[in-house]
C-alpha positions in Angstrom: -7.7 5.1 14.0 -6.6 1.9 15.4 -7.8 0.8 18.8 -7.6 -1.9 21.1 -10.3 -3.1 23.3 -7.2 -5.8 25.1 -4.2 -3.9 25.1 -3.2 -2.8 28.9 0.0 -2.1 29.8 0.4 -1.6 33.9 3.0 1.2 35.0 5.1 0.5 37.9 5.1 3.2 40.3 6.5 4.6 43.6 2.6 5.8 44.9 1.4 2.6 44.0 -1.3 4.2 41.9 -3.3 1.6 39.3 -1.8 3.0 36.4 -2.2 1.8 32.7 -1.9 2.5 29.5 -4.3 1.5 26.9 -5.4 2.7 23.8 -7.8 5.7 23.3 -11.5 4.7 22.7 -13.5 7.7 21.2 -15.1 7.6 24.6 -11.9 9.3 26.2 -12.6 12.5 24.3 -14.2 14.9 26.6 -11.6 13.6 29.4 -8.6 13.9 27.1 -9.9 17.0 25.8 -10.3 18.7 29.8 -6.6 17.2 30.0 -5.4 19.4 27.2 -7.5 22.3 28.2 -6.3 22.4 31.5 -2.5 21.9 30.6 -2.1 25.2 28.3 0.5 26.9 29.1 0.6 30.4 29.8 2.6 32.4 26.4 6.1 34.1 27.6 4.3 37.4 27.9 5.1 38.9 31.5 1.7 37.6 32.5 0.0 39.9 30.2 -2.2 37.1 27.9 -2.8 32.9 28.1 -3.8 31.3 24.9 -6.5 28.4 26.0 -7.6 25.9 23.5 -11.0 25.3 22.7 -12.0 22.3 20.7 -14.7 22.1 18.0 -15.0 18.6 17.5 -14.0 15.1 18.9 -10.4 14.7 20.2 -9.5 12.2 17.7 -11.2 14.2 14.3 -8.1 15.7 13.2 -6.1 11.6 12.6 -8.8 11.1 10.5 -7.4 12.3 7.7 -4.3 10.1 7.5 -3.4 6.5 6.3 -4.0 5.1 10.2 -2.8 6.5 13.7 -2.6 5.6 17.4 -4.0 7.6 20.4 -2.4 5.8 23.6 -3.9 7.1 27.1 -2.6 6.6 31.0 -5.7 5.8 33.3 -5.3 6.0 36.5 -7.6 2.8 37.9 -7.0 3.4 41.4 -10.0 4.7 42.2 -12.2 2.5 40.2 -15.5 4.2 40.5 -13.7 7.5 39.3 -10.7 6.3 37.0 -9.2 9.4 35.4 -7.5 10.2 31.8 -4.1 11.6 33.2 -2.3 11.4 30.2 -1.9 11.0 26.5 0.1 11.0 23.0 -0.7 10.1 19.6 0.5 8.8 16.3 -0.4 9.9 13.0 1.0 7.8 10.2 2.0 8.7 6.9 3.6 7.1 3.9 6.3 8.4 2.5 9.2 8.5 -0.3 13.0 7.8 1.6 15.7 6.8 -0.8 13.5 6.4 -3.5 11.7 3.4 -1.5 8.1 3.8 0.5 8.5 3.6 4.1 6.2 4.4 6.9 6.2 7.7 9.6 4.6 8.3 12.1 4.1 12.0 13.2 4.1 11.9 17.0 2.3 15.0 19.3 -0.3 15.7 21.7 1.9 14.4 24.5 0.8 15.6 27.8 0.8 14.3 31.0 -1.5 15.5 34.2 0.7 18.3 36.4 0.1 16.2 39.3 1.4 13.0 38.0 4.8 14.6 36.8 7.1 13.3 39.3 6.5 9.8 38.4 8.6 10.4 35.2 5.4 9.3 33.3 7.0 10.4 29.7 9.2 8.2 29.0 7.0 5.2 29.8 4.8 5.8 27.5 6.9 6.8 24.6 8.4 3.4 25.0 5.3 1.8 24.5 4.1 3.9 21.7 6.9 2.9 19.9 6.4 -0.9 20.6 2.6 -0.3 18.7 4.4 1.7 15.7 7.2 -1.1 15.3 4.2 -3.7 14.6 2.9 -1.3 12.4 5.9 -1.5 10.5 6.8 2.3 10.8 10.6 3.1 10.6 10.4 6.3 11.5 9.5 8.7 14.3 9.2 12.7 14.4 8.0 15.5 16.2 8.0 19.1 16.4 8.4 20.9 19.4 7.6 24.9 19.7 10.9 26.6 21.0 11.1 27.6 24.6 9.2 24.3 25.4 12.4 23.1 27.1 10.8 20.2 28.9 9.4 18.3 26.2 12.2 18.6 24.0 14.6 16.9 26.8 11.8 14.6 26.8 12.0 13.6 23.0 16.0 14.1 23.5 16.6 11.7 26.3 14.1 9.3 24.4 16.7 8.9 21.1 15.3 11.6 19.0 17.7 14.2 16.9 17.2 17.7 16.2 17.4 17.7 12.9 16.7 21.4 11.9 15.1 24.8 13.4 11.4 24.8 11.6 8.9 28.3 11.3 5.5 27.9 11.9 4.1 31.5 9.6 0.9 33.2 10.4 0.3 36.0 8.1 -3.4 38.1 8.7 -4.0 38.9 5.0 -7.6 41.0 5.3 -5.8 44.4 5.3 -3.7 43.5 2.0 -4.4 45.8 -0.6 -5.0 45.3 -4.2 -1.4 44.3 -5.9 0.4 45.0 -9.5 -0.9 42.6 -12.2 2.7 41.8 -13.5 6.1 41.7 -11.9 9.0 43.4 -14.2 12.5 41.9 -13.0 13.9 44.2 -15.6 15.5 41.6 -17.8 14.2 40.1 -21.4 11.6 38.0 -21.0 11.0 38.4 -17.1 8.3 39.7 -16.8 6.1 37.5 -14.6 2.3 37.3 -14.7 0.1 35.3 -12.0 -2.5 32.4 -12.5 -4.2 29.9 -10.7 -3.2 26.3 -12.0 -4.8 22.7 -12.3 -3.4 20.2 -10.2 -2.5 18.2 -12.9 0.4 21.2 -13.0 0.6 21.7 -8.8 1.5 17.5 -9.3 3.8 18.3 -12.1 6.0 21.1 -10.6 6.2 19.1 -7.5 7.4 16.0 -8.9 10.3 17.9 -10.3 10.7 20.3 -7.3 10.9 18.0 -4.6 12.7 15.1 -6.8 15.8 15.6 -4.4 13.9 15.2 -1.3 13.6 12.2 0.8 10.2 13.1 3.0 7.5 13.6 0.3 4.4 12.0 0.0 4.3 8.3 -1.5 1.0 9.6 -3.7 0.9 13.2 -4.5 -3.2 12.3 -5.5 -3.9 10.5 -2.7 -2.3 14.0 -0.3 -4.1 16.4 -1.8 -7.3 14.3 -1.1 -6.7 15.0 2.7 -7.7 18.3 2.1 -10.6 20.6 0.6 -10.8 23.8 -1.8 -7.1 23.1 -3.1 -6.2 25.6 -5.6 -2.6 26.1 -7.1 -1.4 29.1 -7.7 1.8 30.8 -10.2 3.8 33.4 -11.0 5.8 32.5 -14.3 7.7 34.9 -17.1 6.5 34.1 -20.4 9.6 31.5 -21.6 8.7 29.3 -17.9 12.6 30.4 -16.8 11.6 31.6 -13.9 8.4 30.2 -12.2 7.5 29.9 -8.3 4.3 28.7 -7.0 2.6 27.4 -4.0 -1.1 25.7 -2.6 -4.0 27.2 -0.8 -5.6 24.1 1.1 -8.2 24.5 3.5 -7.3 22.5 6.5 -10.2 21.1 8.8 -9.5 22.5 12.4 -10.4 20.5 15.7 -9.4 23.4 17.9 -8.7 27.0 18.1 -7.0 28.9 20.7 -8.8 31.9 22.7 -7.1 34.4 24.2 -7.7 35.6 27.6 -6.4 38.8 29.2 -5.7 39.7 32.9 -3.9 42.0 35.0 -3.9 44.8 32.1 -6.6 44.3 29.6 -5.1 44.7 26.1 -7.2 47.5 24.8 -5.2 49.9 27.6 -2.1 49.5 25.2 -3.7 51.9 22.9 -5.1 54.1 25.2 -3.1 57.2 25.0 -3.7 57.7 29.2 -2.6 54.4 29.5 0.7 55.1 27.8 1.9 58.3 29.3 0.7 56.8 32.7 3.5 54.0 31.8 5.7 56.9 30.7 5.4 58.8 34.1 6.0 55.5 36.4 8.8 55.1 34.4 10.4 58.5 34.7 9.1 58.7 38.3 11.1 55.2 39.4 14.3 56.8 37.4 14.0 59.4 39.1 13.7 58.1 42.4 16.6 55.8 41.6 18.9 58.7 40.8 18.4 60.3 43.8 19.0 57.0 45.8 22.1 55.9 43.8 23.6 60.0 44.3 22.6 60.0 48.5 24.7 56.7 48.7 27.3 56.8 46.7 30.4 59.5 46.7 30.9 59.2 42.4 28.9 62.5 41.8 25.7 62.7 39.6 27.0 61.5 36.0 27.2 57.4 37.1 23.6 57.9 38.9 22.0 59.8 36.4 23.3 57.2 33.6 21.7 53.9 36.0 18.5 55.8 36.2 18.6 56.5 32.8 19.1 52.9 31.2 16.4 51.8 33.5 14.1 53.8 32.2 14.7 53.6 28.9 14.8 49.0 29.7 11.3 49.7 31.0 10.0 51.6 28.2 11.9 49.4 25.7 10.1 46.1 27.9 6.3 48.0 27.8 6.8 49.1 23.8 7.9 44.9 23.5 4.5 43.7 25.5 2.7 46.3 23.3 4.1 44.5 19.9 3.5 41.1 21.0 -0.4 41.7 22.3 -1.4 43.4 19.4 0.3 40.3 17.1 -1.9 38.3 19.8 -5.3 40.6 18.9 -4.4 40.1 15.0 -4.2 35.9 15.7 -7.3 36.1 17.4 -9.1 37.7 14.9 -8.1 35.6 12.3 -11.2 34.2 11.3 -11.5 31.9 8.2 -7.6 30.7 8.1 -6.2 28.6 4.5 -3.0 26.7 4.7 0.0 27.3 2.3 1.6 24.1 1.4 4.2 22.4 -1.0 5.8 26.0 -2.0 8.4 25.7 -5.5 10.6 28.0 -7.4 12.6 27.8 -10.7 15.3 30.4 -11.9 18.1 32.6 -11.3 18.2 32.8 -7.5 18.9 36.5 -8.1 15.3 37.3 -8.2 14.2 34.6 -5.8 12.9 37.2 -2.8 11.3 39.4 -5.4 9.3 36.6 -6.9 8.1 35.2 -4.2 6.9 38.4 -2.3 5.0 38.9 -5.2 3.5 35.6 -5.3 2.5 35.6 -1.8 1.1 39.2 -2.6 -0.8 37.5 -5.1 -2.1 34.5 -2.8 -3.0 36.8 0.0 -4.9 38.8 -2.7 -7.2 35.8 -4.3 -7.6 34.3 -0.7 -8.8 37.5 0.3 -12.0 37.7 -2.3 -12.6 33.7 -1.6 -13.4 35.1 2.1 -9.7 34.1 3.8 -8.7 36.2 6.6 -5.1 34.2 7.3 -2.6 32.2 6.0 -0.7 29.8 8.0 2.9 27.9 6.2 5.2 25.2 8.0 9.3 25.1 6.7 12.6 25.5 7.4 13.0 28.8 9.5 15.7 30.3 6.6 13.3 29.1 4.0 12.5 32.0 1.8 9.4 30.7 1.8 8.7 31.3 5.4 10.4 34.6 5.3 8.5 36.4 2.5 5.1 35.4 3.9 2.9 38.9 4.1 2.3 41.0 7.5 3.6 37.4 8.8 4.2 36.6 12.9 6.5 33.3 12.8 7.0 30.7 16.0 9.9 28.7 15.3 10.4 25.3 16.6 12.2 22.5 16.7 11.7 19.7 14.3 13.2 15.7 15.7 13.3 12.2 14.6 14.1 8.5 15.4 14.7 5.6 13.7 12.9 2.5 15.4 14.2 0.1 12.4 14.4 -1.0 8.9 17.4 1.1 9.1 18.8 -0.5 5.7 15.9 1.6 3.9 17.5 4.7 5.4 21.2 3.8 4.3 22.6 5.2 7.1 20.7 8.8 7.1 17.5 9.8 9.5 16.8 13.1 7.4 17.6 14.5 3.9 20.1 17.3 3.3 18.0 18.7 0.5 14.4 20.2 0.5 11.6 19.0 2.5 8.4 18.9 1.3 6.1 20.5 3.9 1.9 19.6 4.2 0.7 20.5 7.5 -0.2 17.9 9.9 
């Protein structure tokens, strides 16, 4: 982690606060860590859960892992007996293959700025100087990935120079109710019927070289990125002539943070209480009700049009409660996840035909091993129409939105910020 013990940058300011931005000393982690804490938003539920993270270790731990990176802070300095963190962003810098030459990105996140300090259009301030560090780092790239619905920093990144360059899924699939599968997949054709094995990675290296040949954002060192992770095991499914083949890796990644849930205003055990559920189903009927006889005193159309309003209400409330129900129980699943593996650099070889069928039976397979080896979840980053993504077992996907900038060395790039063909995905 780079850090600079003379780098200040003052912020000009309408409040005339004694704003700057300097790097992040490990120091700032318990105030960059409140910041974070305190700035979770609350999930588009109707009010009904808010996901808080807690962090496990040191804000910085989870950079560690890559080639270098840069945590930048804003202190407020205008108190000086009580300067406060108020906001932050970091950098996590990879190499990686563009056009068949090494170039540098840098993975941008974690920006957040204090609630209070919003109005000073803090954002775009700091971006700027984040990018002056990466530029003498030599990086050419810039991207970040923004969960969809999170409007406001994706105008952020957008009014900043970044591109949307595709819709990306984020895949959690709770694997500990999975029962025992089929040893062999029969596609019904000679010679296809497949069989699944754990590989070395001599052969994970092997099938990604020619996989992800295409692609333009892959790891410089395929060695040196599966070093950033422990307990890597390949996995395949393969008929017996190698025509067809499709695999994927079960990493596990070292987490800095989880996210609790908390519940208010209906606790989330009540959506399975059968009182609880025909008490919603009498308000409902009751406020139908009520609304029919209102609609019929006022209006001169008879009792069909009133009877039809009431009637779509209360079905639109039932529909909206049934909703709430899904989406907190996906909630209690997430929270129970446990011991959660990551699911990275997924490939398949063969008619494209029988590409769903293999690969539900491959992730059938995963979620099987993972199971015995003690893993309760699975989680996958790709494109959201990636077969991969889609196939995932008993999986809950957030999609998102995945940007980039070029900052220079735009000749390496040949004119292109992103690759029309296959992107290798890790998880950062």
């Amino acid at each position: 982690m780079s850090t600079s013990s003379s780098f200040s940058f003052q912020i000009e300011n309408p409040r005339g606060l004694a704003l700057i931005i300097r790097y992040y000393q490990e120091s700032d982690s318990h105030n960059c860590i409140f910041l974070n804490e305190s700035l979770d938003a609350l999930t588009s539920m109707w009010g009904l859960e808010k996901f808080q993270r807690k962090y496990l270790s040191e804000y910085h731990s989870h950079l560690q892992k890559y080639h270098d990176s840069i945590i930048l802070v804003i202190e407020d300095k205008t108190n000086k007996k009580d300067a406060k963190i108020v906001g932050v962003v970091h950098l996590a810098i990879d190499n990686i293959i563009y056009n068949g030459e090494k170039i540098k990105v840098g993975h941008m996140g974690g920006l957040k700025i204090d609630k209070s300090y919003r109005q000073l259009n803090l954002e775009p301030v700091l971006l700027k100087v984040l990018e002056e560090e990466a530029r003498k780092k030599d990086i050419t790239l810039l991207d970040a990935w923004v969960l969809s619905g999170n409007n406001q920093e994706l105008n952020i990144y957008k009014s900043y120079g970044f591109e949307v360059q595709y819709s990306q899924g984020f895949g959690l699939s709770s694997i500990s109710t999975i029962k025992g599968m089929a040893e062999k997949l029969d596609l019904g054709a000679e010679n296809k019927v497949l069989y699944f094995q754990e590989i070395t990675k001599e052969e994970i290296i092997a099938n990604w070289k020619e996989y992800y040949r295409d692609s333009n954002m892959v790891p410089h060192d395929w060695e040196s990125f599966l070093k950033n992770y422990k307990n890597v095991q390949g996995y395949m499914v393969s008929s017996k002539d190698k025509s067809i083949r499709a695999g994927v890796v079960r990493v596990q990644k070292s987490q800095n943070a989880t996210f609790n849930t908390s519940r208010f205003i209906f606790p989330s055990h009540l959506f399975s209480s059968l009182t609880f559920n025909g008490l919603i189903l009498g308000l409902s009927s009751c406020i139908s009700y009520g609304l029919h006889l209102t609609l019929s005193k006022i209006t001169d159309t008879g009792s069909l049009l009133p009877m039809g309003v009431a009637g779509f209400v209360g079905f639109s409330l039932l529909a909206l409660f049934h909703t709430a129900k899904k989406m907190v129980e996906n909630k209690n699943d997430l929270k129970a996840m446990g011991k959660a593996d990551v699911l990275v650099g997924p490939f398949y070889f063969g008619d494209e035909a029988y590409l769903d069928r293999v690969i539900g039976f491959l992730y059938s397979k995963v979620a099987e091993a993972s199971n015995k080896k003690g893993t309760t979840s699975l989680l996958h980053i790709n494109q959201i129409n990636s077969p991969f993504l889609i196939y995932m077992p008993k999986s809950i996907i957030y999609s998102g939105k995945y940007l980039n900038k070029v900052i220079q060395n735009q000749d390496q790039l040949k004119g292109k910020s992103q690759s029309n063909g296959r992107v290798f995905h890790g998880f950062t």
